[in-house]
TILO-823487 format. One line per 4 residues: number of its first residue (from 1); their letters; for each residue x, y, z of C-alpha. Coordinates in steps of 0.5 Angstrom, whole numbers, padded with zeros to 4 digits, m for minus. Layout:
N
NUM	a	X/Y/Z; ... $
***
This chain:
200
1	xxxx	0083/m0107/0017; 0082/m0103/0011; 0075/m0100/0009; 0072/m0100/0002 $
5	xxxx	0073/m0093/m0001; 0066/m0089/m0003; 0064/m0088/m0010; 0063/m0081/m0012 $
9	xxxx	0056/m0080/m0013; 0052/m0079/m0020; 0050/m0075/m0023; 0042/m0074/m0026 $
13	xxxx	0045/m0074/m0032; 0050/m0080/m0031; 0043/m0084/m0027; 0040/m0082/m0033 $
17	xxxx	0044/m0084/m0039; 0045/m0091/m0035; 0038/m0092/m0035; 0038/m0091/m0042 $
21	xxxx	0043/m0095/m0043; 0039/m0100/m0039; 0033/m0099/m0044; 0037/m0100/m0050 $
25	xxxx	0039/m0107/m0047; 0032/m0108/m0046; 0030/m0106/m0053; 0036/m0111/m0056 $
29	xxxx	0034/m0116/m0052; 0027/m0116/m0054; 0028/m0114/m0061; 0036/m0115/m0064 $
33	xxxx	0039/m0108/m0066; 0032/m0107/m0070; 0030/m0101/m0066; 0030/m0094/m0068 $
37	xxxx	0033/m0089/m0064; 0025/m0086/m0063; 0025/m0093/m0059; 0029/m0092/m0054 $
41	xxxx	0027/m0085/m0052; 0020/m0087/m0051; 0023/m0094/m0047; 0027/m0089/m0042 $
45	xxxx	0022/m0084/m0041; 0028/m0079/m0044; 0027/m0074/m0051; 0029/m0076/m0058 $
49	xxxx	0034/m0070/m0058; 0037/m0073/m0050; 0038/m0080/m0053; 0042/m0077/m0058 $
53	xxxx	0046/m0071/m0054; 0048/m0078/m0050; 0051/m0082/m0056; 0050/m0079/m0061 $
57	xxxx	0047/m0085/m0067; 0044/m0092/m0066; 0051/m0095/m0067; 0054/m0091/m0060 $
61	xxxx	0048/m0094/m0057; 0050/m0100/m0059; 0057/m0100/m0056; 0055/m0097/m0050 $
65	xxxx	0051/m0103/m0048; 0056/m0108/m0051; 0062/m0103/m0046; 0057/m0105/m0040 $
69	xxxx	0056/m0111/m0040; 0064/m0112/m0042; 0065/m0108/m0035; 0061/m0112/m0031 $
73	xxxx	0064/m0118/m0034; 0071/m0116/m0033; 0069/m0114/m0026; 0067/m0121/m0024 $
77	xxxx	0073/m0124/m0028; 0078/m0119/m0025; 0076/m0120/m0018; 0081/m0120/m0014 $
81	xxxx	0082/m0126/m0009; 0086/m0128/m0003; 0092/m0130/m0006; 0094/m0134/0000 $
85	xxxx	0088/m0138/m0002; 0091/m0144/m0005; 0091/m0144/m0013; 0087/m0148/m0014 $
89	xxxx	0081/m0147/m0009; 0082/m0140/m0011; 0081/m0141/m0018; 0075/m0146/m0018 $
93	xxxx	0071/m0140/m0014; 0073/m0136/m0018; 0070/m0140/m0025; 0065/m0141/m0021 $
97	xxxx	0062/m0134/m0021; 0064/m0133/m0027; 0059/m0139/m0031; 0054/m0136/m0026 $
101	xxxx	0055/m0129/m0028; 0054/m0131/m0035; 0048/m0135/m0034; 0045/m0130/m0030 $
105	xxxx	0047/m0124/m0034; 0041/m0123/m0040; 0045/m0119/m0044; 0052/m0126/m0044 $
109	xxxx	0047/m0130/m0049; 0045/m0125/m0054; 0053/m0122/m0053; 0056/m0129/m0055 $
113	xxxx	0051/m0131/m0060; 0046/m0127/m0064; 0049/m0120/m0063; 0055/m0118/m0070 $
117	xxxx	0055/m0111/m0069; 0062/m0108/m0071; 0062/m0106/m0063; 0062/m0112/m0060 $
121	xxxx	0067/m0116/m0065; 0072/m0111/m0063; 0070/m0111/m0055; 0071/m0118/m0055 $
125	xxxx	0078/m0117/m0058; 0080/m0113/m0053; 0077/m0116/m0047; 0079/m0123/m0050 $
129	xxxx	0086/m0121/m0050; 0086/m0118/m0044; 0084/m0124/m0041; 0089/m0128/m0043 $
133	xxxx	0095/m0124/m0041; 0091/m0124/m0034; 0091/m0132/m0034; 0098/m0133/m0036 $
137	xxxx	0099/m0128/m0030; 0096/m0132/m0025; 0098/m0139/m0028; 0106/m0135/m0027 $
141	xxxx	0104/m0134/m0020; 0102/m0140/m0018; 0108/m0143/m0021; 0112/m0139/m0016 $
145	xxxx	0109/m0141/m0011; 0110/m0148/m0013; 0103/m0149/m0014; 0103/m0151/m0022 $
149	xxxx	0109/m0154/m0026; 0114/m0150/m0029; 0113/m0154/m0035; 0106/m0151/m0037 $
153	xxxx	0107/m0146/m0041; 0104/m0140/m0038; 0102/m0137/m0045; 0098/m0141/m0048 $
157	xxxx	0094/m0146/m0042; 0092/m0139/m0042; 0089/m0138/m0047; 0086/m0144/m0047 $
161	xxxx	0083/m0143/m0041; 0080/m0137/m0043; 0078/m0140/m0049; 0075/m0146/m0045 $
165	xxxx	0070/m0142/m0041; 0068/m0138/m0047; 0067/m0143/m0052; 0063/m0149/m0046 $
169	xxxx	0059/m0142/m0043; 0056/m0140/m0050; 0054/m0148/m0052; 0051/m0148/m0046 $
173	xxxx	0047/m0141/m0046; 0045/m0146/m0053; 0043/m0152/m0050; 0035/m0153/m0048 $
177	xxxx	0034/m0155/m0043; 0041/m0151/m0041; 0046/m0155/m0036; 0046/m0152/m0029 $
181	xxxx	0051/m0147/m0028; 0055/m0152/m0023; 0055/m0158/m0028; 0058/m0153/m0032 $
185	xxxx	0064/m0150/m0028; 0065/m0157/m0027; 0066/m0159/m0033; 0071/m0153/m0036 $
189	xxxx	0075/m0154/m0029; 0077/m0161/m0032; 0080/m0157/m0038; 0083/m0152/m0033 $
193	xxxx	0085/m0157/m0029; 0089/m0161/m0035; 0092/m0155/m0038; 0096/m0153/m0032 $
197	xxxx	0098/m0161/m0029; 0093/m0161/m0024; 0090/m0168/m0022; 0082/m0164/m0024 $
***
């Protein structure tokens, strides 16, 4: 049985810059990105002059909560899952706590919405192509194990995937009152479940 390895231990400075990266969240999600560098050093207990030696202006505060919440956004999306797990069992569970993270993450609203930082559109870029190559990688898996049709294109079902669980998540973070997070997963797996030819 293999165990998990231990992280390294963090640094004072590395605990310290996280938890001004947790401030400047705080303060985008209270004000957008209208606070001034002075904000967020009194917001995280640290001097005008620690705030800037971490991230050197407003702008690269900016990324790094954008960076942060891509990470653990990644981290759930890129979990790694039994692959003996029937394709379409494993991959329902995994939507499922991809919605719920997004639901249960503050900072998915703001990111999918109000937030057009130069930052932000460059990471989703990234983050959203790297999803799409992951997709169409596990879709091909699936393929080889007979799973899903070989008639799929990997490629774009996808793409339209991922595109399914962005666009649907970002009209439910909207919806007031929003849907239950469950409801949502069920909805896009519809789409899912269409894209690579199963029965839903």
């Amino acid at each position: 049985m293999k165990t998990a390895l231990a992280e390294p231990a963090k640094s004072k400075k590395e605990h310290r810059r996280d938890a001004s990266l947790a401030a400047a969240q705080e303060l985008i999600l209270a004000s957008g990105d209208s606070f001034e560098m002075g904000d967020l050093a009194k917001t995280a207990g640290i001097s005008n002059g620690l705030a800037y030696h971490y991230f050197g202006s407003k702008d690269g505060v900016i990324a790094g909560v954008i960076d942060r919440f891509y990470d653990r956004y990644e981290t759930v999306v890129d979990e790694r899952m039994d692959p003996e797990v029937a394709w379409e069992l494993r991959e329902r569970q995994r939507l499922e706590r991809v919605v719920e993270f997004l639901y249960s993450d503050p900072f998915a609203a703001v990111m999918f919405g109000s937030l057009s930082h130069r930052h932000a559109v460059e990471r989703d870029i990234r983050s959203q192509r790297a999803m799409m190559a992951n997709a169409a990688y596990n879709i091909r898996s699936g393929q080889q194990r007979g799973q899903i049709s070989e008639r799929i294109d990997a490629d774009l079902a996808g793409a339209a995937i991922i595109g399914a669980v962005r666009a649907t998540t970002m009209m439910a973070l909207t919806m007031q009152p929003r849907p239950a997070s469950g409801e949502v997963a069920a909805q896009i797996w519809l789409l899912i479940a269409s894209a690579v030819g199963l029965d839903g």
